[in-house]
Each structure stands twice: as C-alpha cells, then as structure tokens.
N, C-alpha and C positions, 0 to 999 in steps of 0.2 A: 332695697336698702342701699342705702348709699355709705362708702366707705370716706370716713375724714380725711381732710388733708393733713400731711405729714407733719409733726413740728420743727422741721427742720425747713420747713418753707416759709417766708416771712407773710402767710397768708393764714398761721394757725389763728384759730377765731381765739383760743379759749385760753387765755391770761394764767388761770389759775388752774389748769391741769395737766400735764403732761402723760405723752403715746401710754406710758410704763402704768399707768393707773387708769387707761380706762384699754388695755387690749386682757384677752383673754391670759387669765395667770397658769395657764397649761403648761405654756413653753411653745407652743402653737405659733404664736406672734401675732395673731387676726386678730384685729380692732374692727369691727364693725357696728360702731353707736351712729345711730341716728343723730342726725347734726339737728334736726330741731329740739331734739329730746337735751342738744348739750346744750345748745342756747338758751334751753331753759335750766338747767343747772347751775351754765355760768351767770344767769343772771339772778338768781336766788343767791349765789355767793355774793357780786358785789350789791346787791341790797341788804341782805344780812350784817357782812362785814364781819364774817368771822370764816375761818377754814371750813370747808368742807373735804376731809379726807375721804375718798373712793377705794374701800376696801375690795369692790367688786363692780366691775361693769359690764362690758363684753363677756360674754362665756362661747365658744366653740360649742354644737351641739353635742360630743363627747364628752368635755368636761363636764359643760352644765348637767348634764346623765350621772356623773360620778358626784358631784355635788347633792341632784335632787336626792339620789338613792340613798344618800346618808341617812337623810330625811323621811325616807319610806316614801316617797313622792314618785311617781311613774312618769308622768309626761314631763316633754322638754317646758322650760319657761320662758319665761317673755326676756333673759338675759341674750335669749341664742339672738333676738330681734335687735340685741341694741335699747329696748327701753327703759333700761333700767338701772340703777343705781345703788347699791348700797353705801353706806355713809356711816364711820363712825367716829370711835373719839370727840362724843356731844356732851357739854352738860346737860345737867336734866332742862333749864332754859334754852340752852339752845335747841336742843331736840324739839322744846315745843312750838318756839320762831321757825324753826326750818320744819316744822309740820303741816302748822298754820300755812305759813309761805307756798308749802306746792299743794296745798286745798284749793288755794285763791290761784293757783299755777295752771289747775283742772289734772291733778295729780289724779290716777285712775287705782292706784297700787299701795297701800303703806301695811308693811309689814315691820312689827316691832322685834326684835331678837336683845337677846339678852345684851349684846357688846353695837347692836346697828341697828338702825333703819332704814328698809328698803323701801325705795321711793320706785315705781312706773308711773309708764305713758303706754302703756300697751293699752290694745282695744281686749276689751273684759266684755265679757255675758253681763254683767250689772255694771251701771256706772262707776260704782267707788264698791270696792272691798279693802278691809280693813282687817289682818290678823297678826297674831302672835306666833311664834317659832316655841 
C-alpha cells in the first residue's frame, strides 16, 4: 500500500479533497488510501459535479476495531486497506448518480447507512456485495 503525497506539495493529485478527510479520524494522523482507489473518487466527483463529502476514509487497524465493534462486527475491514470511502450529505439523486457512477467504476463494496454510503475497491470473495447498516 502506498502512502499519498502530501498536500502541501504542489504534486497533490486530488483537487477536491484534502489530508484532514481522508487520514484516519483517531488522532493517529495515518493516511494510508490507495492512490488508485482516490483517482477513482476524484474522478467520480468531477464527472458528477457535485461534492463529495468523506465522512470516513483511512481507518488505523485500532480504530477501524472500535468502529467495527459498535457494529457487532469482528474482523478488521477493507478501510485499514485504504479502499474505501464513505460519503455523505447526498440527495436521494445524487446518492443514485454517485451509485450508478462507481457500478460503471467496478465499485466492489456499497453499503447503504442511514446518513452514508460506503463505496470500496477492496478485493471481496464475490464480485459486488451490496448491504445495509
């Protein structure tokens, strides 16, 4: 896994996201997203044309632990990889453009939550899983 470059280097690829929204919300400070996983994000946003806010991206395998556990969930998830994305603040249209969009992306992950949808690129036992929180 490869760690991004900084945005403080005039070589950040990604326009419309900034370090503070895709490193793990610990306190940690580890960013470690997969740059092609972001290239497909940021190119979902400028084809869309509307924000994509990133409630969650990176998790530290600790936090992601404390997160899953809320959940009743045992194993770490595909956030410790970097693939993954949560997104909220959608209309119900946009939610369905930005679903559509990472279908047609080879989006492997959508998980609907009440306030987000979480979007991977992790490698899954079945091609596409699709659930609810």
């Amino acid at each position: 896994m490869t760690t991004l470059v900084t945005p403080e280097t005039p070589d950040w690829p990604w326009k419309n996201f900034q370090r503070h929204e895709l490193e793990c919300h610990c306190g940690c400070g580890q960013m470690k997203m997969d740059p092609w996983v972001m290239y497909i994000v940021q190119g979902l946003r400028d084809y869309l044309g509307f924000p994509l806010c990133l409630s969650s991206a990176y998790r530290c395998p600790r936090h992601d632990r404390a997160v899953r556990s809320k959940r009743g969930q045992e194993s770490i998830g595909f956030h410790t990889r970097g693939t993954e994305v949560d997104v909220h603040r959608l209309t119900p249209a946009q939610l369905y453009r930005l679903v559509d969009a990472a279908l047609d992306e080879g989006v492997t992950g959508v998980g609907f939550g009440k306030t987000f949808v979480h979007l991977g690129w992790g490698k899954r036992p079945t091609p596409r899983v699709i659930w609810t929180y």
